[in-house]
N, C-alpha and C positions, 0 to 999 in steps of 0.2 A: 559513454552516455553524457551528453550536456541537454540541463535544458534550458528548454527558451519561454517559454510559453504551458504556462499551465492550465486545466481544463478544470473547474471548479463548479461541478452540477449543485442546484438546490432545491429541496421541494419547499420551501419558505418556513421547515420549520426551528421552531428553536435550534434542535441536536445538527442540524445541515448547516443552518449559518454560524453555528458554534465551531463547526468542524471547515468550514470556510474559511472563519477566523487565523486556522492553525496555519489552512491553504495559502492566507496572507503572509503569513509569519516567514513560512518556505520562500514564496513567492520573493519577498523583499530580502532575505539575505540571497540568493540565486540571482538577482537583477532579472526574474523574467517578469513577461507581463500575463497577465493573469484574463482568462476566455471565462465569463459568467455564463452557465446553460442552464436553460428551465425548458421542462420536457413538461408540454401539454401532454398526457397519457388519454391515447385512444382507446382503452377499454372501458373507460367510466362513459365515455358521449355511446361509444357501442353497446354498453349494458343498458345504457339509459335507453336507448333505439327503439322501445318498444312503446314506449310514451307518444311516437310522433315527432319529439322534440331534438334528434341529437345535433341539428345543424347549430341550433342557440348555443346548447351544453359547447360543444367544440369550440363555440365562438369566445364562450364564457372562462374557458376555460385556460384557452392561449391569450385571452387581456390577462389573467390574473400569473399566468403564466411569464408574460415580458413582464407586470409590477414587479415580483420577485426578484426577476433580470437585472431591472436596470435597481431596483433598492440597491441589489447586493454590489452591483458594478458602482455605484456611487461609493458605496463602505471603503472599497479597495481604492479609489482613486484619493478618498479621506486618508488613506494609508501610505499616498505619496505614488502607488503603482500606476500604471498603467494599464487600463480595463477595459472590455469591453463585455456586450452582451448578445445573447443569442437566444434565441425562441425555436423549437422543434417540437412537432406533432406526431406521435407512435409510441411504441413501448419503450419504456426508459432505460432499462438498460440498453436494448440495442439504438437508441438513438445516441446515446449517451457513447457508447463504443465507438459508433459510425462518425461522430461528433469530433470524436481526439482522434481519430486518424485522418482526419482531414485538416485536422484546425493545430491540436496541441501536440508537444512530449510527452504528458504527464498528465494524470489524472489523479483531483484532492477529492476527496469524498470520506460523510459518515459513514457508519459502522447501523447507524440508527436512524431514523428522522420522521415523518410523516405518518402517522397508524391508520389504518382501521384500511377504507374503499379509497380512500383520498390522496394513498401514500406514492411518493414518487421516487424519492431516494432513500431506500431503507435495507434491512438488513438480506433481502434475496435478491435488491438490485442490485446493492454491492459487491454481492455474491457474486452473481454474472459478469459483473463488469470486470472483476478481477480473473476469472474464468475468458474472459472472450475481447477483452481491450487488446489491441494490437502494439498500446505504448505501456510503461512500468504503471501500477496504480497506488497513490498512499492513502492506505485506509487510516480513518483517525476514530476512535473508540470517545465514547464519551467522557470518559476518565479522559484521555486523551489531549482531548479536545477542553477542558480545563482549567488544565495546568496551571501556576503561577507566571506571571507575562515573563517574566525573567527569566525564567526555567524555559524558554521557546526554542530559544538558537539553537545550532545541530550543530555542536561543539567536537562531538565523538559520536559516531556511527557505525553501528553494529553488522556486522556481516557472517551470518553462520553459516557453515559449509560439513557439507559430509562427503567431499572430495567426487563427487559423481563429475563428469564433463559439465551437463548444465548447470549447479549448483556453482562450480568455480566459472562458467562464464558469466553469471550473473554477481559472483564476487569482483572481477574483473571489470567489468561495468559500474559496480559499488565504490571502487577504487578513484574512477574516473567525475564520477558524482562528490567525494569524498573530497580531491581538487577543486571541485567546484565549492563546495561548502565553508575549504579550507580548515576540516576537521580530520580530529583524530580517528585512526581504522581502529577496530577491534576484529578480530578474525575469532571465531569459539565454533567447533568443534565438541558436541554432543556424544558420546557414546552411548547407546540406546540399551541399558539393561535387560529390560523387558524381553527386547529382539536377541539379546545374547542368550537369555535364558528359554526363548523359542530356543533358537537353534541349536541347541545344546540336547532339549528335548529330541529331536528331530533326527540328534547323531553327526553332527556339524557344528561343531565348538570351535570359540576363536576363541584366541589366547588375547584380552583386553589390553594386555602391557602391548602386545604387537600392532595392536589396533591404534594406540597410543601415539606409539613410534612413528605409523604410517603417516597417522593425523600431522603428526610434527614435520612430517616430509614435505607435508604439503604445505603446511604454513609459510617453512622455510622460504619456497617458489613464490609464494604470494605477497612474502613479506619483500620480498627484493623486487615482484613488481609494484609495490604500494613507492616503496623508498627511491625506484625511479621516476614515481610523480613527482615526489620530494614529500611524502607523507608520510606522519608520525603509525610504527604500525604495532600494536599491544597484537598478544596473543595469548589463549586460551585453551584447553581440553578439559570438560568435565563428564562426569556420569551422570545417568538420570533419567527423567523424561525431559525429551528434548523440549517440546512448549514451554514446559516450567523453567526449565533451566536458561532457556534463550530468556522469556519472562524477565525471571530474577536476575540475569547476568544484567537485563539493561537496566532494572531499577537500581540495580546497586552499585553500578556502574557509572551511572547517569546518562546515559547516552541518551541522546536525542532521537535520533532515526534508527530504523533497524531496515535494511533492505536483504530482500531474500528472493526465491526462486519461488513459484508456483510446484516446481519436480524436483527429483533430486533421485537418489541412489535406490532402484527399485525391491521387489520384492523384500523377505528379512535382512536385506544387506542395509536397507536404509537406514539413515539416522536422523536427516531433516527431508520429510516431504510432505505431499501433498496434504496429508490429515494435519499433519504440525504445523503448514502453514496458515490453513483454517485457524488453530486451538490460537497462534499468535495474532493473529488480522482479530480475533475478537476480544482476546485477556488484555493486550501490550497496554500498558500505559503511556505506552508513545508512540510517535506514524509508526505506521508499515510501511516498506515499498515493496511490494511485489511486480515481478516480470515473470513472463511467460516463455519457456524457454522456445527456439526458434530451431528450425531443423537442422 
């Protein structure tokens, strides 16, 4: 995974250009150049349609729509990058998707932004977009989005795995991104209580010291391919719930970025999936990156 080109939607509100800002932050230690998108949303001119009026609305709606554009594309180019801007007309998240698979690698976006009828990029467009973007997507949370200027760079990069195929191809990828950022890997490994104690219920009991061992197995593998980037690679196993514990491991950690998988090890086997990547895309006090795993 290298990127080049980042996609950074905003609906002009405060929490979107705050999480923009972080988009910046990425953008200039990565050396990419950074895609400004503002999505005219075709359902407010549609709702309005009964008025007589929606061709104005529409009209009204993509001026204000490229203002946003090019503000924010100005902010980035203030930042020394390379920017440009782009206006699209439809539903925001699928424009927003359709947008980065044409244009960028990566997609910056809040966690929050825009309220009430007016909102563009907010917490169920993010939602979709991390569900249905064809490139990785970093979610940045308010908290997030923040931070002390200092505290920005992605020094150490968080990557948790519950050894599933896709969960380590997307550490693998991590790895690759990790070179590029030129920071330290972190690999953590969760063992899911809760699911031990289903299963045990169930009549299916793991032995957690074995489960432990396994975890270690795989480190091992991952850690010799971090060290063939020539990457510094820490490693971890804890017990808990996985969210919190991913959570806590980065605050206390410090890590910058945490990039993960959308899936990972199904049913009670799991230990990082789809519901834990939700609890982290909205707690973390640092980016996400999430990808989607590929067939």
């Amino acid at each position: 995974m290298t990127i080049q080109t980042l996609l950074i939607p905003t609906d002009g509100s405060d929490r979107a250009t705050a999480a923009a800002r972080r988009g910046f932050d990425l953008a200039a230690q990565l050396e990419a150049t950074v895609r400004v998108l503002s999505v005219a949303d075709s359902s407010i001119a549609t709702g309005a349609g009964y008025s007589g009026d929606s061709a104005s609305i529409r009209e009204r709606l993509r001026e204000t729509a490229a203002e946003r554009a090019e503000s924010l594309r100005a902010d980035a180019e203030e930042r020394g990058l390379e920017a440009t801007a782009a206006v699209r007309e439809g539903i925001p998240a699928s424009e927003i998707a359709d947008d980065a698979d044409e244009h960028a690698d990566a997609v910056v976006m809040g966690t929050a932004g825009r309220g009430v009828v007016v909102r563009a990029v907010v917490g169920s467009v993010a939602d979709k977009v991390v569900r249905t973007a064809p490139v990785p997507v970093v979610t940045v949370t308010p908290d997030a989005a923040s931070v002390d200027e200092r505290e920005r760079t992605v020094d150490d990069l968080l990557l948790p795995t519950d050894g599933s195929d896709t969960a380590e191809a997307v550490v693998r990828q991590g790895l690759d991104l990790a070179a590029q950022f030129g920071a330290t890997v972190h690999l953590l490994t969760v063992v899911d209580d809760d699911h031990l104690e289903t299963r045990s219920l169930l009549g299916e009991d793991d032995d957690p010291d074995e489960l432990v061992a396994r975890a270690g197995e795989r480190h091992t593998e991952l850690v010799s391919a971090g060290r063939d980037r020539g990457l510094e690679v820490v490693t971890a196993t804890t017990n808990g719930d996985p969210a919190e514990e991913i959570v806590d491991y980065a605050d206390r950690e410090g890590v910058g970025l945490i990039a993960m998988g959308t899936a990972g090890r199904g049913g009670f086997e799991r230990f990082v999936v789809g519901s834990v990547t939700d609890a982290v895309v909205r707690t973390a006090p640092v980016p996400v990156l999430t990808d989607r795993p590929t067939e």
